[in-house]
N, C-alpha and C positions, 0 to 999 in steps of 0.2 A: 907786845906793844911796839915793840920797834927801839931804836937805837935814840934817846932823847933828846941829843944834840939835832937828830934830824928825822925831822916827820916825815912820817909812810903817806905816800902818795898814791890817790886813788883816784879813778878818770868816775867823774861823775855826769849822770845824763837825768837833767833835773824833769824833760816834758813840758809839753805848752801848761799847762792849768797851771802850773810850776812858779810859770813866769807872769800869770796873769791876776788871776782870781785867789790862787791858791801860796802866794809869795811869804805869808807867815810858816809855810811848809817848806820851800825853799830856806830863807835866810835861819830857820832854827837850823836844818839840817846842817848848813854850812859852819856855821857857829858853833854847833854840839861839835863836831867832827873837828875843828880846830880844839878845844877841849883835851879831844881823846890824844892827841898829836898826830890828829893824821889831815893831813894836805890834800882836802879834795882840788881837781882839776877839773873845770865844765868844760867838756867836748867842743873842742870849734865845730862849729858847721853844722851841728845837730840838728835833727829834723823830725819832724813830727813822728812818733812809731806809725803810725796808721789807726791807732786804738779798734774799733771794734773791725773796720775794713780789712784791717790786715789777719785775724782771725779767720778768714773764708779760706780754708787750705786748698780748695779747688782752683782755686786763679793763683798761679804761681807771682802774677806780678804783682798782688800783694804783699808778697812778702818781701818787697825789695825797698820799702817804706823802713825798717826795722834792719835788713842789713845795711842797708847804707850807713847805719848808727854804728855797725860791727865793724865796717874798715874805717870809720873816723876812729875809735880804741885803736886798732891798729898804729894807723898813723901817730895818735899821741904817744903810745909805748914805744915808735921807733925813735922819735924825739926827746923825748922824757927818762931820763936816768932812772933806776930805781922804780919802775913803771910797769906792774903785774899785765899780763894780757884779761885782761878782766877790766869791768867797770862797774858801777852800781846806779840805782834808783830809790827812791824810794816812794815814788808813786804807784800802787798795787794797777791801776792798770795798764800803766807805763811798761811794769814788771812783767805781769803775763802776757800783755801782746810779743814783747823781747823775747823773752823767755821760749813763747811758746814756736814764733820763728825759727830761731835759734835751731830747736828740739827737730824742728821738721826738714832745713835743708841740711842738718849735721846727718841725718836718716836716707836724703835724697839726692844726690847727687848729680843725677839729672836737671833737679830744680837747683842747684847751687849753682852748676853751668849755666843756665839759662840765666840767671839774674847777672852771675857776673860780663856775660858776657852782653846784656843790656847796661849796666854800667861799665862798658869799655873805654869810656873815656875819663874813669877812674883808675890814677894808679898804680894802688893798693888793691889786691885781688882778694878777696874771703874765700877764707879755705876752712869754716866750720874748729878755728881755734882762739875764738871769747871764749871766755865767760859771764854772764849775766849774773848780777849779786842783787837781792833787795837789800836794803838797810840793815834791816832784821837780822836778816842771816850774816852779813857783815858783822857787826856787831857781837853775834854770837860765836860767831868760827875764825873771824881774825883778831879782833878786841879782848875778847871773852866779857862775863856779866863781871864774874869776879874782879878784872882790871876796870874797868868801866866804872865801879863803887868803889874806888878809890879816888876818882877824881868826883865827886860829888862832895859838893861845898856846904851846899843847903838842901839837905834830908827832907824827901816831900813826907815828913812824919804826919800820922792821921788821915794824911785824904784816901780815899777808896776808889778804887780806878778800877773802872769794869773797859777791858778790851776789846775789842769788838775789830773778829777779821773781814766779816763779810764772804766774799766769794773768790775774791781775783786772788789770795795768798793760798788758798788750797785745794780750788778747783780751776783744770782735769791735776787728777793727781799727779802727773809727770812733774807738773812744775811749783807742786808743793817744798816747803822745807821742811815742814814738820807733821805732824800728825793731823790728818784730812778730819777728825773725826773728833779730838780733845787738843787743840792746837793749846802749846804754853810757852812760846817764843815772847810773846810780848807781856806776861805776865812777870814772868822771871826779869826781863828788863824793868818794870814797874818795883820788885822786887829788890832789884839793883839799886834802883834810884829813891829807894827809903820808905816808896809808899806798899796801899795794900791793895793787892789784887781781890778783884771782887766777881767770885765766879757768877753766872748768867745764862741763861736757858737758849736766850738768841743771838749768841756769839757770834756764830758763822751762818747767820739765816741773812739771806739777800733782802738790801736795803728798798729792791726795786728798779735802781740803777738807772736807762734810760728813761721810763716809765715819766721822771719827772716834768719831762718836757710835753707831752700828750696825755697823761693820766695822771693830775696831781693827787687827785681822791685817795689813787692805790698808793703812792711813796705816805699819803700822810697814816695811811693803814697801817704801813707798815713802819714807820717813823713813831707810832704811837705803842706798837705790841714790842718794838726792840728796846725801845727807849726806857715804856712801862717796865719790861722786863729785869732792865739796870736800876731803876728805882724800886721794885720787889724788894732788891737785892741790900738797900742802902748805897748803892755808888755816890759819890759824891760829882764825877764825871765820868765821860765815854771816851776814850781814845781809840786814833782812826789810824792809817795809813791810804786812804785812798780819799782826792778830791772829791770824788760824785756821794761816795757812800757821806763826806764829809757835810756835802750840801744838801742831801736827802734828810741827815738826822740832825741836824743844827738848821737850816733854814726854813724848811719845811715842818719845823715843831707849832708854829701858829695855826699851821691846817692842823695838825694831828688834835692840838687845843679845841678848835673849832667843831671836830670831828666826837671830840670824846671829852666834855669838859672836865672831866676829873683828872688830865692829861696832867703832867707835874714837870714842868722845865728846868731840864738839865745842861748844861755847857759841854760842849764837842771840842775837844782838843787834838789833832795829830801831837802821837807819843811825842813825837822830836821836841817839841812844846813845852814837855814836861822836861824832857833833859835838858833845855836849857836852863829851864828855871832850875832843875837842879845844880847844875853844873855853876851856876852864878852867872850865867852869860848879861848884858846888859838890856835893859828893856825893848831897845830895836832890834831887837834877835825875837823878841816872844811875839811879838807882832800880833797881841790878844786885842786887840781892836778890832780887827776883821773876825774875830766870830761875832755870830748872830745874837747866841743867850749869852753874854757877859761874865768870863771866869773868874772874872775878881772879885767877887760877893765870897764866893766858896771857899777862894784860895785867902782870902782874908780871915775869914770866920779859921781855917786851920792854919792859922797862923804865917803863912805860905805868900805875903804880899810884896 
């Protein structure tokens, strides 16, 4: 955990959704991660990754959306005392667009020349030494779960948290962290944080994703079979890490209703959400107003308000 008189400093890269729609996922993070003692830092300059454009590995100038992000890290570790060449996200498809950049001009070196040399009027030059962190995997490989449940004030005792990865944290598998197939990364953190994980059949089954904006019919399909699937289970809530998967199965639960009246609405939480509320963080850090189905029935009823 670091030296206590002085918190670990880590370049964080929060993403638009971040800053807009999705701000109760921003300010828990920052919050939580003050908690743990460690000093996030937001990237000056940061720039959109390119989300799904920057994925087309055929057009090299793609990917220059996602490294422009790798020499702002740079610059802030040459500034920053104490200051890993690494940064983190916790936006899953913040993560994988980075990520998957990242993977392809560390492999290409022809395309690293290219880009740097279209950013020549940057400079800081990328030479393929970031590294790209989700949340998650911070947490687990720098914090540990075991430190982490030390700083928990208020035990989310009773509630049942079904996790739910979707697609951006373990597919293509190059830029998984954990198991493509039975992921337990955000269980064991749920686990840390007092409550109980609640396993689920549509874990890592795609919420639909863009879908929502041309075909609400299909996210409410599938907003109803993932969702139903968490309530099979008894979850009490769903936790996310990604914005879109977040507004597919929290905003979109009125179609799924519409669709399937037996539908049973549940609250949509990014984890971070929950670790504040564990951690004690103050009520503008949880920022539970911005969901769609209201957590504070649940978190009442388990004592948790």
């Amino acid at each position: 955990m670091g030296n206590e008189n002085k918190p670990m400093k880590l370049a964080y890269y929060p993403g638009c959704t971040l800053k807009n729609q999705a701000t109760n996922f921003d300010v828990s993070t920052v919050s939580s991660m003050a908690k743990l003692d460690v000093e996030v830092e937001e990237l000056d300059r940061w720039n959109c990754c390119g989300t799904v454009h920057a994925l087309d590995s055929d057009n090299v100038m793609n990917r220059v959306a996602p490294i422009t992000n790798m020499i702002r890290v740079k610059e802030a570790q040459a500034r920053t005392e104490g200051m890993a060449s690494e940064f983190m996200t916790g936006c899953a498809m913040c993560y994988n667009t980075l990520k998957r950049a990242n993977i392809d001009v560390k492999s290409r070196s022809d395309a690293l020349e290219t880009i740097n040399n279209f950013l020549s009027l940057e400079k800081t030059k990328y030479e393929g030494d970031v590294e790209v962190l989700h949340l998650l995997e911070y947490l687990r490989d720098r914090v540990g779960f075991d430190n982490l449940a030390k700083k928990v004030t208020k035990p989310l005792k009773g509630l049942r948290v079904a996790c739910y990865y979707g697609c951006l944290l373990l597919r293509p598998k190059e830029v998984a962290f954990d198991d493509v197939e039975n992921p337990t990364i955000m269980e064991n953190l749920i686990r840390a944080l007092g409550a109980t994980p609640v396993e689920f059949s549509h874990k890592a089954e795609c919420c639909g994703a863009h879908l929502t904006v041309g075909k609400p019919e299909v996210i409410a399909d599938r907003t109803d079979k993932i969702m139903g699937s968490a309530h099979e289970e008894r979850a009490d809530l769903v936790v996310v890490s990604c914005p879109l998967c977040a507004f597919n199965l929290d905003f979109r639960q009125d179609d799924a209703k519409r669709l399937n009246p037996d539908f049973h609405n549940m609250p949509v939480l990014y984890f971070t959400q929950l670790m504040a509320l564990a951690f004690g963080c103050d009520k503008p850090a949880l920022r539970f107003d911005l969901q769609h189905i209201d957590p504070l029935p649940v978190l009442k009823a388990r004592g948790l308000d």
